[in-house]
N, C-alpha and C positions, 0 to 999 in steps of 0.2 A: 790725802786719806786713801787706805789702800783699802777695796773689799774686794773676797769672792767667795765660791763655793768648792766643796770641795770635787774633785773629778767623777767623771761618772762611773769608771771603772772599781774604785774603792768603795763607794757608796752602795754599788750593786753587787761586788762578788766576795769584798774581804766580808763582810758581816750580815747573818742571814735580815737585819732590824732595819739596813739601811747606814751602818757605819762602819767609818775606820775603827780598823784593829788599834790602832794607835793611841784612837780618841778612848777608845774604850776602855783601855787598857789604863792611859790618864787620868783621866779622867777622877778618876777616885769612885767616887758613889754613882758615878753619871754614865755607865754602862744600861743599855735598852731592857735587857730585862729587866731591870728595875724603875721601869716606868710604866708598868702594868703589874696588875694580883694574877694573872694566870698562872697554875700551877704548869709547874716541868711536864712533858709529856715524853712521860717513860715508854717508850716500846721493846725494851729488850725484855727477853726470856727473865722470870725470877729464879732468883735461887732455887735449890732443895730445901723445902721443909713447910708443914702448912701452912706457917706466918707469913715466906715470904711469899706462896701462892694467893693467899687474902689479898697483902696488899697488893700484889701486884693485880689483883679482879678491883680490889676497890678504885686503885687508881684509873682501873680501864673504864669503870662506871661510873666514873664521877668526869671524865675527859668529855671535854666538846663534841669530841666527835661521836664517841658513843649518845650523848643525849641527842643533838641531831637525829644521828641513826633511831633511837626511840622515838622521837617526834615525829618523823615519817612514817614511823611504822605506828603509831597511835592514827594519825588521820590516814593511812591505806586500812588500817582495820575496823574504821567506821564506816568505810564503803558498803558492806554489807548490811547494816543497820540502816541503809537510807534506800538500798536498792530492795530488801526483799522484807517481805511484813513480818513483825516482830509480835511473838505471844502474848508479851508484857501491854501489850494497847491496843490488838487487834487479834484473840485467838479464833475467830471465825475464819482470818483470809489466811491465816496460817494452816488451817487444818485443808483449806479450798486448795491453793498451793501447793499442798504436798499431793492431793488427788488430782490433780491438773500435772506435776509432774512426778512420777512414779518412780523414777532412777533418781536424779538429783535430790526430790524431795528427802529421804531418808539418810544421803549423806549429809546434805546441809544440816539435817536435824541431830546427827550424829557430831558434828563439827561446832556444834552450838549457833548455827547462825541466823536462828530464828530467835535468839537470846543473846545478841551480842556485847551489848553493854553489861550484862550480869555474867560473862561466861566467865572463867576460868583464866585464858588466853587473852581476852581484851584483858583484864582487871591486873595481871602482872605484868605488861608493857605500860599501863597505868600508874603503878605502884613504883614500877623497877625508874621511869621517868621522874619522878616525884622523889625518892630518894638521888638519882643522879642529879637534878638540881640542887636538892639541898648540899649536897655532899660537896658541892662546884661553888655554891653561893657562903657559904658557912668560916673556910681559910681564907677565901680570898677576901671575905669583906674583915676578919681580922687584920691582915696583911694592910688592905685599904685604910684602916682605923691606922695603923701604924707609921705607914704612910703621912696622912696627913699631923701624925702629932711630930712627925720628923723635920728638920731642919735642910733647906736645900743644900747640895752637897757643894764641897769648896771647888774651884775652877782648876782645870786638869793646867798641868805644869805648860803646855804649850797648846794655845787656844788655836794657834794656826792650823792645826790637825781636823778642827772639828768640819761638820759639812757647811758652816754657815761661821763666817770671820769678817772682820774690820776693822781697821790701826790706823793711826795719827797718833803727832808729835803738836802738844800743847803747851802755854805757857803758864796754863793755871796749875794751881798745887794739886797735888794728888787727892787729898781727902779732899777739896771742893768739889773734886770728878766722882769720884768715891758717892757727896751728898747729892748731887743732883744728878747722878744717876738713879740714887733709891729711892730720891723723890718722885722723879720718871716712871719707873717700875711701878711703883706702888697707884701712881695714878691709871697706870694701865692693869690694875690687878692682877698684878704678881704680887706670889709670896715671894719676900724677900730679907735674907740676912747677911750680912756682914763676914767674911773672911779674910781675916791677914787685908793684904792688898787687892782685893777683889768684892765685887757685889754678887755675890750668885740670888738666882731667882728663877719659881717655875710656875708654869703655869698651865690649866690644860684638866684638870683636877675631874671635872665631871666630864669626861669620860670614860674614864674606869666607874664612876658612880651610875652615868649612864647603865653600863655595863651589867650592875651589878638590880641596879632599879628594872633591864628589861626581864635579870633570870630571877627575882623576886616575883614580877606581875607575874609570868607565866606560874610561879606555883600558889599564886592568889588564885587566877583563874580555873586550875586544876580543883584547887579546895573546892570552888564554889559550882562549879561543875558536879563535882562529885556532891555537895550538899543539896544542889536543884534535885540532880536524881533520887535520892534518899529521901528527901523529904516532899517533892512535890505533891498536888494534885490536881486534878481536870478533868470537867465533867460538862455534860452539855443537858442542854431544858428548853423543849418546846414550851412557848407560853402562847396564849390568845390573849386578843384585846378584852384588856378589863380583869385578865387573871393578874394572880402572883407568883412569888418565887421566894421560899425560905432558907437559906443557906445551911439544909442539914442535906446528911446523906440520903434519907429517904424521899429528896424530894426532886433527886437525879432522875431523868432519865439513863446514862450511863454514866456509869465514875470510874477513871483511874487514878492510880496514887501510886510513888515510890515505896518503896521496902521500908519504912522508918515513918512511914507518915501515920497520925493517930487521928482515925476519925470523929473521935473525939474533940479533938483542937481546930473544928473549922469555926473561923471566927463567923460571927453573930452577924449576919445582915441579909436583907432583899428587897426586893423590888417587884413594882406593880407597870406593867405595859400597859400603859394608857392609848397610844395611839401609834399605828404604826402607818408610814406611807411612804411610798414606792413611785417612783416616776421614770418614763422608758421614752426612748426616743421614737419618735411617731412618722418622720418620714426620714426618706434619704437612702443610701444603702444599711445605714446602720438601724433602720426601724426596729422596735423593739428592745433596743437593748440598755439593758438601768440603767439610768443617770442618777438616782439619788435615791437612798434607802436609808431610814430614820425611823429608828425606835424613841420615840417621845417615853420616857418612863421615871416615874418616884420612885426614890431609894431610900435606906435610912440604916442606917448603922447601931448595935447594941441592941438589946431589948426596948429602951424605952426612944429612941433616937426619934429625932423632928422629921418627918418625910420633905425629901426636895426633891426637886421637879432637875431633870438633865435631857441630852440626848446624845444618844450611843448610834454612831455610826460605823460601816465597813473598816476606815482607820483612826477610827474613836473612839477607842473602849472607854468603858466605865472603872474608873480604879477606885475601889470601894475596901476598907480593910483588910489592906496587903492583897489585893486580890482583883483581877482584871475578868469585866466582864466582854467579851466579844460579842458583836453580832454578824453570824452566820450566815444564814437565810431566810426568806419567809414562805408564805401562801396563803392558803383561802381553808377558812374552818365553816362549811354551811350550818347555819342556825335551823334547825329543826324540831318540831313537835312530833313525836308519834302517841297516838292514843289507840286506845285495845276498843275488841270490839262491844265495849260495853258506853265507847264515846269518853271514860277516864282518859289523864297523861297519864300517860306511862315511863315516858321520856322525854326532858327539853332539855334544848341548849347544841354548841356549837362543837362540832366534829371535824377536826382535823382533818384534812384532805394531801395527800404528799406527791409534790410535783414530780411529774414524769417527763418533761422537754423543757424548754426555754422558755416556751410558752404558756406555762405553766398549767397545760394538761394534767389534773391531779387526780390520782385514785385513793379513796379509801372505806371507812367500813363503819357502818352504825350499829352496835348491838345494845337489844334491849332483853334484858332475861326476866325474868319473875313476869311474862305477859299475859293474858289473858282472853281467850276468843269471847265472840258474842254469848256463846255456851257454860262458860266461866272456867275452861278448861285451861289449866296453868302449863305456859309453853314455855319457848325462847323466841325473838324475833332478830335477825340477821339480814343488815342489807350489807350489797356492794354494789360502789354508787363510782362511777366516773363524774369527774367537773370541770367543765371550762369556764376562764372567766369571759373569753369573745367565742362565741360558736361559730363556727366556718364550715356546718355541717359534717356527716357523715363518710371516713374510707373506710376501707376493710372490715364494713362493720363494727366501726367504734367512732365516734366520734372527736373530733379533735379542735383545738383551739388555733387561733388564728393570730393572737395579740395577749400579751401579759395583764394588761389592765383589765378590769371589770367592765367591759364596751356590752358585752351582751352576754351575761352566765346565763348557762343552764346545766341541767345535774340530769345524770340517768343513772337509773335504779333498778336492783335487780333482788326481789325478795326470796327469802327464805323461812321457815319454819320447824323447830324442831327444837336440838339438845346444844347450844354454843361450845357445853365443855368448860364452863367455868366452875364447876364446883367437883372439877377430878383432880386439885391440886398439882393441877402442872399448869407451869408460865406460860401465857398465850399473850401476842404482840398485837396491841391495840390496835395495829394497821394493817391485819391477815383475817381471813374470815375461815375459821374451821367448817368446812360444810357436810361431812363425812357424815354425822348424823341428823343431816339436815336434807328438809325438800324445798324444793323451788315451788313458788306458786305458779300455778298455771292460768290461764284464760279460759272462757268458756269452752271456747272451740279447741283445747288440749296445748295449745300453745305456749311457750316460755313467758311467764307476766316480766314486762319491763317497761321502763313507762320515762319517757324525759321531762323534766318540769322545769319551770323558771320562778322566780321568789314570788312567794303571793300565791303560789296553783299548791293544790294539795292531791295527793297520790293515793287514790284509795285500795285498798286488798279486796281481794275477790273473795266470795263467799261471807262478807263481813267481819272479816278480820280484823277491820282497823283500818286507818289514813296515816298516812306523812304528810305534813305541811311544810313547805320550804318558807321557811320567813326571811332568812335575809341571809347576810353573808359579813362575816370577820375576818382579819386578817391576822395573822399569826406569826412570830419567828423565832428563832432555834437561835441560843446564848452558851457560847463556852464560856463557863467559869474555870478562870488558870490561876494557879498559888503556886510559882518556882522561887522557892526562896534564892537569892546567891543571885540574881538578875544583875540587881543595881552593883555589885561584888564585881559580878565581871566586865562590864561597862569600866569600871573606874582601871580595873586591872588593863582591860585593851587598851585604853589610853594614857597609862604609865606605861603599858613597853612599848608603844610606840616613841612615846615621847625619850621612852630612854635608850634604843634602839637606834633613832634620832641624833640622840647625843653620843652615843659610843660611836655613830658612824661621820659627824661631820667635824665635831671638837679633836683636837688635837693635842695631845701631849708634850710641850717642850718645854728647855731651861734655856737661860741666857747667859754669860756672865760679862761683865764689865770690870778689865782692873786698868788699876792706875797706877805704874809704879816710875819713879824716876826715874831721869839717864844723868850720866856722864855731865853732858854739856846744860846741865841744870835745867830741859826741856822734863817733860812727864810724858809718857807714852800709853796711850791708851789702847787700848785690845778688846773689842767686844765676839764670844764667839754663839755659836747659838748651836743646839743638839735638838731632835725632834726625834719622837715615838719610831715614828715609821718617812719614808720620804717628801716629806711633805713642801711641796714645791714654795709655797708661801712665806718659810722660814726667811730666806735672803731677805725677800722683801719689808716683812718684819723687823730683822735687825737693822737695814738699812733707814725703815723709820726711826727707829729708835737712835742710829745714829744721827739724825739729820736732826733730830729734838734734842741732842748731846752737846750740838756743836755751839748753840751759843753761850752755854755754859764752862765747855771747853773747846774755844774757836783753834783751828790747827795754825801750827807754827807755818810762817812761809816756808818754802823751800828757798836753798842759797842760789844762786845762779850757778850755772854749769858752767866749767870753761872748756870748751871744743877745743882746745890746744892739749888736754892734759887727759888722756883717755883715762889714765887711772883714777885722779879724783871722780871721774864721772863713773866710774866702776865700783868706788867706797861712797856715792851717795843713792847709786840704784839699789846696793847691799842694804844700805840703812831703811830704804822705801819697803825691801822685801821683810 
């Protein structure tokens, strides 16, 4: 049995695929472009005249290489979108930004790059991408379809050309070599058909499928991309322990939402924080720092839905009708009573307090309007109150916290008197204390009143103004609600083009052919050659399994003896070998 390969000079410079001219040429159907859907890539100049200038732009937009080139320049144009703050989710640090830089600011704003994902520029390397894949995926998977309904091509007139060969002289009949070679073939999953005196067979199929599966995901991906945007939204909600949360708009703290999205359409559901708790490392060098943050809270879905009990942690959102609830962060809401100076409440219940360090130093703000002095005189009352929950005393004249947990709160307070500003119809943030129309109380001796308390002590006003009572203290924490539709979309799409990405890059394209035809001296001669996509080192090897599973079907004829007296017979049977 004779095998080999074919040389490395003809494999690497007659044919750009990895073959002889020869083979190619014989081949019949078995030429390498024809073992892929990729379109011709025309680079020459087009004719004169509009038509031929189309096609020759369509051709160039629909080429490899330009989609590439669009791919890169799609992810170098979202650099912007990530480095510098965007109008569409944050136009306060957008407008800070441009006052912080006074040159740059005004071109970036001119270049859209405070808007990138909606400009102009991004959205037609978007579009121009999205058409050159379809344009690429659309002939070629025709071509594929065509492909597979095709029949493997007949064996080129001389298989010894090809890069991959193997020959023996047998005594079994031709069609028995013929049948159990196609029964060979077919156990190893090749297509296989019948030619004249030859089995041709190919195999290698999902690759090009591969192929065509990874420039599909990517324009799944793109769709759902572009539909998260459009239609998204996300919005965040301080809650305190014992409050709720109803999934309409007005009961956001902040909302964003896509160009497309109706607020209208937020599905029906919320939840009540029943207990939140926090736990921090207590010695070592890492003191203080969380170890576990648990939002314990009842959910319930629909208008009439059964409340259940869950808990939402840092990488455990809540997935509630299409809709993921996150938790954020928390803090400390002090529970206070303030009554007027006629000894009524005026005000109960728990006040937000918003951390300022790690430690969870928090500042915030009590306002009670419609109040009332001893006199019955109708005021506003306004505090700003610092909080700790471990007190570690007093720097720079403020006080500050020592440890995250509740070890030893205390609150200091700083009053006021006067006009808050809530009925001039303009937005005021629950956590700012307009004091512009407002007096500070003083002490007897003219001094600033301010007073620190601990739960249980209560804060009285001077002149009989009224008390604060500190009763206790709750725990609070801040939930993004996110709805991006196309999530699950692109999840399945990453993992079809990898998977097909995968197979365009490890499977291989090849044919084999096996014929059988008779000689002379009533022997049959078998010939196996083998063709491959691109070089693929594994070919020989291949054939040569296949021949060695050949051979007890058709076992090789012996060779005659040589006679070393007789140069020439030994010259007409080394002829016969080759």
């Amino acid at each position: 049995m004779t095998k080999r390969t074919a040389p490395s000079r003809s494999t690497a410079h007659d044919s750009p695929h990895g073959l002889t001219a020869g083979a190619a040429d014989e081949s019949g159907a078995g030429s390498a472009d024809q073992l892929s859907t990729a379109p011709a890539d025309d680079n020459g100049a087009p004719a004169f005249g509009v038509i031929s200038w189309l096609r020759w732009f369509w051709r160039q937009l629909t080429s490899m290489r330009i989609a590439l080139i669009l791919l890169f320049l799609l992810a170098l144009a979202s650099v912007p979108g990530s480095l510098l703050p965007q109008r569409g989710t944050d136009p306060a640090k957008v407008d800070q930004y441009k006052s912080n830089n006074e040159t740059f600011g005004p071109v970036a704003e001119a270049l859209g790059l405070f808007n990138v994902y909606s400009s102009i520029w991004f959205s037609a390397i978007y579009l121009l991408l999205f058409i050159s894949l379809i344009g690429c995926i659309l002939p070629r998977s025709w071509q594929f379809i065509g492909q597979l309904r095709a029949r493997p091509p007949a064996a080129p007139r001389r298989l010894q050309r090809l890069p991959a060969y193997a020959t023996w002289r047998t005594d079994a009949e031709p069609e028995q070599v013929r049948e159990a070679a196609r029964a060979l073939l077919k156990q190893q999953h090749y297509r296989v058909h019948t030619h004249d005196d030859a089995v041709a067979c190919e195999k290698g199929y999902l690759r090009e499928a591969g192929n065509l599966v990874f420039h599909v995901a990517l324009i799944v991906m793109l769709v759902a991309f572009a539909t998260g945007q459009l239609w998204r939204s996300e919005g965040g909600k301080l809650v305190v322990e014992g409050d709720g949360f109803s999934n309409t708009r007005t009961q956001y703290d902040d909302f964003k939402s896509g160009t497309l999205f109706d607020p209208d359409s937020l599905p029906p559901f919320g939840f009540t924080l029943n207990e939140f708790e926090g736990t921090y490392e207590r010695t070592g060098p890492q003191k203080g720092t969380p170890r576990t943050f648990e939002a314990r809270v009842s959910y319930w879905e629909g208008a009439d839905g059964a409340p259940r009990r869950t808990t939402i942690t840092v990488n455990n959102p809540l997935e509630v009708s299409g809709s993921k609830v996150y938790l954020l962060g928390h803090g400390y809401a002090p529970i206070v009573t303030v009554r007027d100076g006629k000894g009524d409440i005026a005000f109960q219940g728990p006040v937000p307090f918003l951390p300022q360090d790690s430690n969870v130093t928090s500042a915030g703000v009590i306002k009670v309007p419609s109040y009332r002095d001893r006199n019955g005189k109708e005021s506003d009352l306004g505090f700003q109150g610092l909080f700790v929950p471990t007190f570690a005393g007093t720097g720079s004249g403020s006080m500050f916290s020592q440890f995250p947990a509740l070890d030893y709160p205390v609150m200091a307070l700083t009053a006021y008197r006067g006009d808050l500003g809530l009925d001039s119809g303009l937005p005021q943030s629950v956590y700012q204390l307009n004091s512009k129309n407002m007096k500070q109380f003083t002490n007897p001796d003219g001094g600033k009143f301010r007073k620190m308390i601990r739960p249980g002590e209560t804060l009285t006003l001077p002149d009989g103004a009224g008390s604060l009572t500190f009763d206790g203290i709750k725990e609070w924490a801040t939930f993004q609600v996110s709805s991006k539709p196309g999530n699950a979309t692109v999840l399945v799409g990453a993992v079809a083009a990898l998977l097909g990405l995968s197979a365009s890059l490890f499977i291989q394209r090849r044919r084999i052919w096996v014929r059988a035809t008779p000689d002379t001296d009533g022997s049959t001669v078998v010939e196996l050659g083998g063709l491959g996509r691109n070089e693929w080192p594994r070919l020989p090897e291949e054939l040569a399994g296949l021949a060695t599973a050949l051979r007890p079907h058709a076992p090789p004829r012996p060779m005659p003896p040589q006679d070393t007296n007789h140069p020439a017979d030994a010259d007409t049977a080394e002829g016969a070998r080759a």
